[in-house]
C-alpha positions, 0 to 999 in steps of 0.5 A, spaced: 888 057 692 885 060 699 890 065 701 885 067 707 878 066 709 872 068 712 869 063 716 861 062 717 861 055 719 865 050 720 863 046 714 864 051 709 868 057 708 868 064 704 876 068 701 875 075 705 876 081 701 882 085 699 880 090 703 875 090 709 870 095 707 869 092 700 861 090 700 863 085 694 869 081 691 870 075 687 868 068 691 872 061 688 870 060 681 864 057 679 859 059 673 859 065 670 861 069 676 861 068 684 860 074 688 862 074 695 858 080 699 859 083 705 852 082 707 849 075 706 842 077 708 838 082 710 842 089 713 841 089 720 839 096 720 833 097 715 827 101 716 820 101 711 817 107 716 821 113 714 814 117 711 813 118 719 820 121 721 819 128 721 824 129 716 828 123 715 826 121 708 828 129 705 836 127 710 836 120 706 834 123 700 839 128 701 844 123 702 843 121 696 843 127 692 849 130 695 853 122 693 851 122 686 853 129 686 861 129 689 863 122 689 858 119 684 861 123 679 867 119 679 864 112 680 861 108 675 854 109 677 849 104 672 842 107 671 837 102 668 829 102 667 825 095 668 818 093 668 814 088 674 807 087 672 808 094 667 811 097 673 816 102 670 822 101 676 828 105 675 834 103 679 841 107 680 847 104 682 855 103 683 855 096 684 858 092 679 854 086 682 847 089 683 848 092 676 849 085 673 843 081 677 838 087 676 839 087 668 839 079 668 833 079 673 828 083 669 825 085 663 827 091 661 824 097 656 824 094 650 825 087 652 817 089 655 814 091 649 818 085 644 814 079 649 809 082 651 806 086 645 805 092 650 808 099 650 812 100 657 809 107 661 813 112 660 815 114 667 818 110 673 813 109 678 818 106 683 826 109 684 831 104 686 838 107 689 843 103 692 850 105 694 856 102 697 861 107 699 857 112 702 861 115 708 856 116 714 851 112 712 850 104 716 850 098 712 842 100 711 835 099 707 830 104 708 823 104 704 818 110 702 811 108 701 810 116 700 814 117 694 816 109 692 823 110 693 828 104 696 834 106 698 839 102 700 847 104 703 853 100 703 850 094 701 849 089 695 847 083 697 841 082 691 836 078 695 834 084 699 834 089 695 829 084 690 825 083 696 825 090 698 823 092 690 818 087 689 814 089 695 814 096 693 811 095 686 805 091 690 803 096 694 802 101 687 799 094 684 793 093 690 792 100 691 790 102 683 789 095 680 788 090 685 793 086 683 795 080 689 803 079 690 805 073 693 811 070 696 810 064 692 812 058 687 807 056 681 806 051 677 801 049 671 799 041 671 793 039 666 791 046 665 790 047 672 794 052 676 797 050 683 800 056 688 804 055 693 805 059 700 810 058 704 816 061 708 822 060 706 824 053 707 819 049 706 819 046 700 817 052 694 822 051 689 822 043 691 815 043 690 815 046 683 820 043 680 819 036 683 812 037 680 815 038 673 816 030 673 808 029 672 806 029 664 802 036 661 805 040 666 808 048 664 813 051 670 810 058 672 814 062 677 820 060 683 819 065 688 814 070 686 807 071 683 802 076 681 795 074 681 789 078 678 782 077 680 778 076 674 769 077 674 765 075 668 761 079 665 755 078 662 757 077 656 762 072 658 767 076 657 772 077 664 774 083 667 778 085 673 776 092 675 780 097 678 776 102 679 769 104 681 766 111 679 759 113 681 756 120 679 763 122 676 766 120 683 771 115 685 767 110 689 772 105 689 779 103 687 784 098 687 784 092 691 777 095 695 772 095 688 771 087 689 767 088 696 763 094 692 761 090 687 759 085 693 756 090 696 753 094 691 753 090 685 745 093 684 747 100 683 749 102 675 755 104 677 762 105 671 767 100 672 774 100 669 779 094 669 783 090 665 781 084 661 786 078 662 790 080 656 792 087 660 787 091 655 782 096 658 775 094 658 770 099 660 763 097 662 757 098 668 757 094 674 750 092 671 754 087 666 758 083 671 754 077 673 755 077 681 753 071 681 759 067 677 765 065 682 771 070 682 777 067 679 785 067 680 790 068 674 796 068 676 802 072 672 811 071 672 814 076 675 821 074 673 825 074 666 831 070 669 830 067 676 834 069 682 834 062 686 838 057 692 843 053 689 842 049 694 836 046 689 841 041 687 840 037 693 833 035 690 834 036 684 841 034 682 839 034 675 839 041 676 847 042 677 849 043 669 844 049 669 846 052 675 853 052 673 852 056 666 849 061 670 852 068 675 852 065 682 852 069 689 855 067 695 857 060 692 863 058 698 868 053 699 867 046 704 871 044 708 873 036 709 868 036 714 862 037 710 864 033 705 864 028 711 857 029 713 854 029 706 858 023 703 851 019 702 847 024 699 853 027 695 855 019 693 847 019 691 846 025 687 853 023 683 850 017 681 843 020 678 848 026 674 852 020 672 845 016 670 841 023 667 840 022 659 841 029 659 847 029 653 849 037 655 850 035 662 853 028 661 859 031 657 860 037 661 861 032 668 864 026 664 870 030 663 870 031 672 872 025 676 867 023 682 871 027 687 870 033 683 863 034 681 861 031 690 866 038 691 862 043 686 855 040 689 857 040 696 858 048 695 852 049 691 849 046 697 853 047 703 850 055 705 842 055 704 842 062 702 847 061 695 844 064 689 843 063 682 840 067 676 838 062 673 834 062 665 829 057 666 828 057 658 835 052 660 833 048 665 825 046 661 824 046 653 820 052 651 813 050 650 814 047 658 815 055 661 810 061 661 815 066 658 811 071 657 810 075 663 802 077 661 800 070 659 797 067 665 795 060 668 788 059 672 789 057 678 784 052 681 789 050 687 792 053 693 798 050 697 799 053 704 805 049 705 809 048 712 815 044 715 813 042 723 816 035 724 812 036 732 806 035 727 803 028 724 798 031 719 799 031 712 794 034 707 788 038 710 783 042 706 782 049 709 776 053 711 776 061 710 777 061 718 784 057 717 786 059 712 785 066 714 790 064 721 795 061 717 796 067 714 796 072 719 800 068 724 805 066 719 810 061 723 816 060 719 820 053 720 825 057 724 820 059 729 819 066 727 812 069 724 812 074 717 805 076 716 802 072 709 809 068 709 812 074 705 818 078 709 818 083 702 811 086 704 813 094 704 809 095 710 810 097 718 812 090 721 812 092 728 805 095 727 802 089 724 805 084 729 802 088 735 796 088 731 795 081 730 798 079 738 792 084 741 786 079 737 790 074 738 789 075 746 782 076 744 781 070 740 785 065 746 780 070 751 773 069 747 775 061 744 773 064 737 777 063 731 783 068 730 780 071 723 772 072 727 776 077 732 780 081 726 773 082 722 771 085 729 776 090 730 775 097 727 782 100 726 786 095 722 793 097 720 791 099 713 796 094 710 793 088 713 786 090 710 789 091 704 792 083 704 786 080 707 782 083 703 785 080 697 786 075 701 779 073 702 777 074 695 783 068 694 779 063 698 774 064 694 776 063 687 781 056 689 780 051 694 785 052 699 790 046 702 795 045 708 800 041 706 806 039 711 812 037 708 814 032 713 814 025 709 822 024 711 818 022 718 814 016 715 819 010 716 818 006 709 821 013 705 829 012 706 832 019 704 829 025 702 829 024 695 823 019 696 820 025 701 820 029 696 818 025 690 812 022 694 809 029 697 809 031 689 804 025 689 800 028 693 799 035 691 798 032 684 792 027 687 790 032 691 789 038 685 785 031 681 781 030 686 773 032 687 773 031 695 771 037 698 774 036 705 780 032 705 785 030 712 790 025 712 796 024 717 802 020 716 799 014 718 794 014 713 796 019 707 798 013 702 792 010 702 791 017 698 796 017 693 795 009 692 
């Protein structure tokens, strides 16, 4: 029983808190556990350009030592090392929910060492501290390139700090390996890889899974993926560099030994890299055959996934797996919720009733009708509640990527979008639009994230100015947004870093815009069928050897058959 509440919506509700300066609590059983936290999104005070304050990153870090060093000694604070793409990233905290969810999130030490066969480094090169009960501090994140230090105060709402922290580790992966890291969702299918792009909302999670229903297909990554960029070598042997010496100087590092290879692939200079297994492979630039396709491998990010429960929706058959795992943010719905869903719950009930899934069908057929329609309602009812999900529960083990080395060879880029304004479908992309897409990075919502991915660690209002002064030029001079990028000399030193990586992407896949609206054509009577028929699509289009596909809302079934 709800002794009180906290309302977010007139649909949905939450229990407050004992205490109102608690940052988490125990929700409604559900699941494992449901945490409630205070923060249901990103902190309203967040800043990643502390390394250009004078002195504020030594205040902050101050704050820190000066916690950990009086109140720090009477709480329980828990310290944990992980491995992200053989990043070592410490995290200390005293949240008990952070706690959970970051051990469950990754891959620790051993566990690294027993999947992966590789031994971890033996320092963090990234720090994690999150805090709650820091006196003079806001509810805050802060980021610092310089020395690789997250810090978060009086927050733990854990999609955050796993953003902050996944865009921290991709600045150290592209500046000394040339390691891309996307804001994305994976799938194998006939063993080919699709990546999806997208903002949030726009159908990653729903297109990845939906696609699981296609034959010989493998899942990869939910929410974010790496990508390595593999040369072949004269021997046939594939490397992906990252680092160029010449003369016993560096002449390129990281992300910017790709150009140089282009660039200057007839001079003999001393490549080093990793092979697509991560051993290292010293060879000269005279060995790599310029002239073969750069490729795209794509790596799992994630030991156990951190996803919206409201996959239900889509996926009712999802339900049972997501009700064995810790949740976040899972609230309570009102009558008139459960009013204005009614059809998509009574339809949803139907198909757990159907599911061949004999763990599943035992598990329901204990509830009656009204409360299974109440436990997905809940799942569904706030898009930001979370699950950390074992995807080993979800699909057998032969049909998931387990092994965080083990990569899939990208053939297919979907950029995807949501914009009902709009009656196109599926179109190949030039590098031009491509590159546009990326740049302005318009979510549905209205708002823009550069390359889709609001985790990036970099200077956001510095980059935005940026693309809005070429954006002008591109309007004043009728050329192609990407052509006045190129034309520029002083870019931000992160967006250079992207798009380069983002170029060298284009070259390696065929890139698609995909618009998720297929609720608009008027033969598809709910979004079920949307959905179904838009995996139709993507699937046709990875098979198919057209080199430019355009197809609206009026004619795109004539594509799938």
């Amino acid at each position: 029983m709800l002794k009180a509440e906290e309302k977010t919506k007139d649909t949905f509700i939450y229990p407050v808190p004992s205490s109102p300066n608690s940052i988490e609590w125990a929700g409604t059983p559900m699941g494992k556990s449901n945490t409630i936290t205070k923060t249901k999104s990103r902190t309203t005070v967040y800043d990643k350009t502390i390394d250009e304050k004078p002195g504020r990153r030594e205040e902050l870090l101050n704050a820190v030592t000066n916690y950990l060093a009086t109140a720090g000694k009477k709480a329980d604070i828990f310290t944990h090392d992980v491995v992200i793409h053989g990043i070592r990233v410490r995290a200390l905290t005293n949240s008990p929910h952070l706690a959970e969810f970051w051990k469950e999130n990754w891959y620790g030490v051993p566990e690294w060492k027993q999947v992966t066969g590789h031994e971890a480094p033996a320092k963090p090169q990234v720090w994690v501290y999150a805090l709650g009960g820091v006196e003079g501090q806001d509810e805050a994140a802060y980021y610092s390139h310089i020395c690789n230090t997250i810090i978060f105060f009086n927050t733990a709402y854990y999609g955050q700090l796993k953003s902050w922290v996944l865009g921290a580790v991709g600045r150290v992966l592209a500046d000394d390996y040339g390691v891309h890291s996307i804001h994305g969702a994976c799938v194998e299918k006939d063993k080919k890889g699709v990546l999806y792009i997208a903002p949030t909302g726009t159908g990653k999670s729903t297109s990845s899974y939906g696609l699981m229903g296609f034959p010989n297909t493998r899942f990869h990554s939910d929410d974010w993926v790496y990508i390595r960029y593999a040369l072949t070598m004269k021997d046939g042997k594939k490397i992906c560099p990252n680092l160029i010496t010449a003369d016993g100087q560096i002449v390129a590092k990281g992300f910017r030994t790709f150009r140089w290879l282009e660039e200057n692939g007839k001079h003999d200079a001393q490549v080093k890299g990793l092979a697509l297994d991560n051993k290292v492979i010293e060879t000269t630039s005279s060995q790599i055959d310029m002239t073969k396709q750069v490729e795209a491998y794509a790596y799992v990010s994630e030991k156990v996934f951190y996803l919206r429960c409201n996959l239900v929706e889509s996926f009712p058959q999802s339900a049972y797996s997501i009700l064995q795992a810790n949740l976040e943010n899972v609230p309570d719905v009102t009558p008139e919720f459960m009013k204005e869903h009614e059809q998509t719950l009574v339809n949803n009930l139907k198909s757990i009733r159907e599911a061949k899934l004999d763990v599943q069908q035992k598990y329901f057929e204990k509830q009656d009708d009204t409360k299974v329609k109440d436990t997905l309602a809940r799942l569904f009812a706030f898009e930001n509640a979370r699950a950390m999900l074992d995807i080993t529960k979800v699909f057998e083990k032969n049909q998931i990527f387990i092994n965080p080395l083990e990569p899939v060879k990208l053939s297919s880029i979907m950029l995807l979008k949501r914009n009902f304004k709009e009656d196109d479908v599926l179109e190949t992309l030039t590098e031009d639009r491509f590159m546009e897409r990326l740049l302005i990075g318009e979510t549905p919502q209205g708002k823009r994230e550069v390359a889709y991915n609001g985790y990036r660690a970099v200077d956001e209002a510095k980059e935005f100015k940026f693309i809005e002064k070429i954006e002008k030029a591109s309007q004043a001079n009728k050329s192609p947004l990407y052509h006045m990028y190129l034309k520029e000399k002083e870019i931000p030193a992160t967006l250079v870093e992207e798009f380069e990586l983002f170029r060298v992407m284009f070259k390696s896949c065929t890139c698609f815009d995909l618009n998720t609206i297929l609720q608009k054509d008027t033969t598809i009577p709910d979004r079920r069928t949307a959905v179904e028929t838009t995996m139709k699509v993507i699937a046709k289009a990875m098979e198919s050897k057209t080199t430019n596909l355009k197809f609206n809302i009026s004619d795109y079934r004539s594509f799938i058959g």
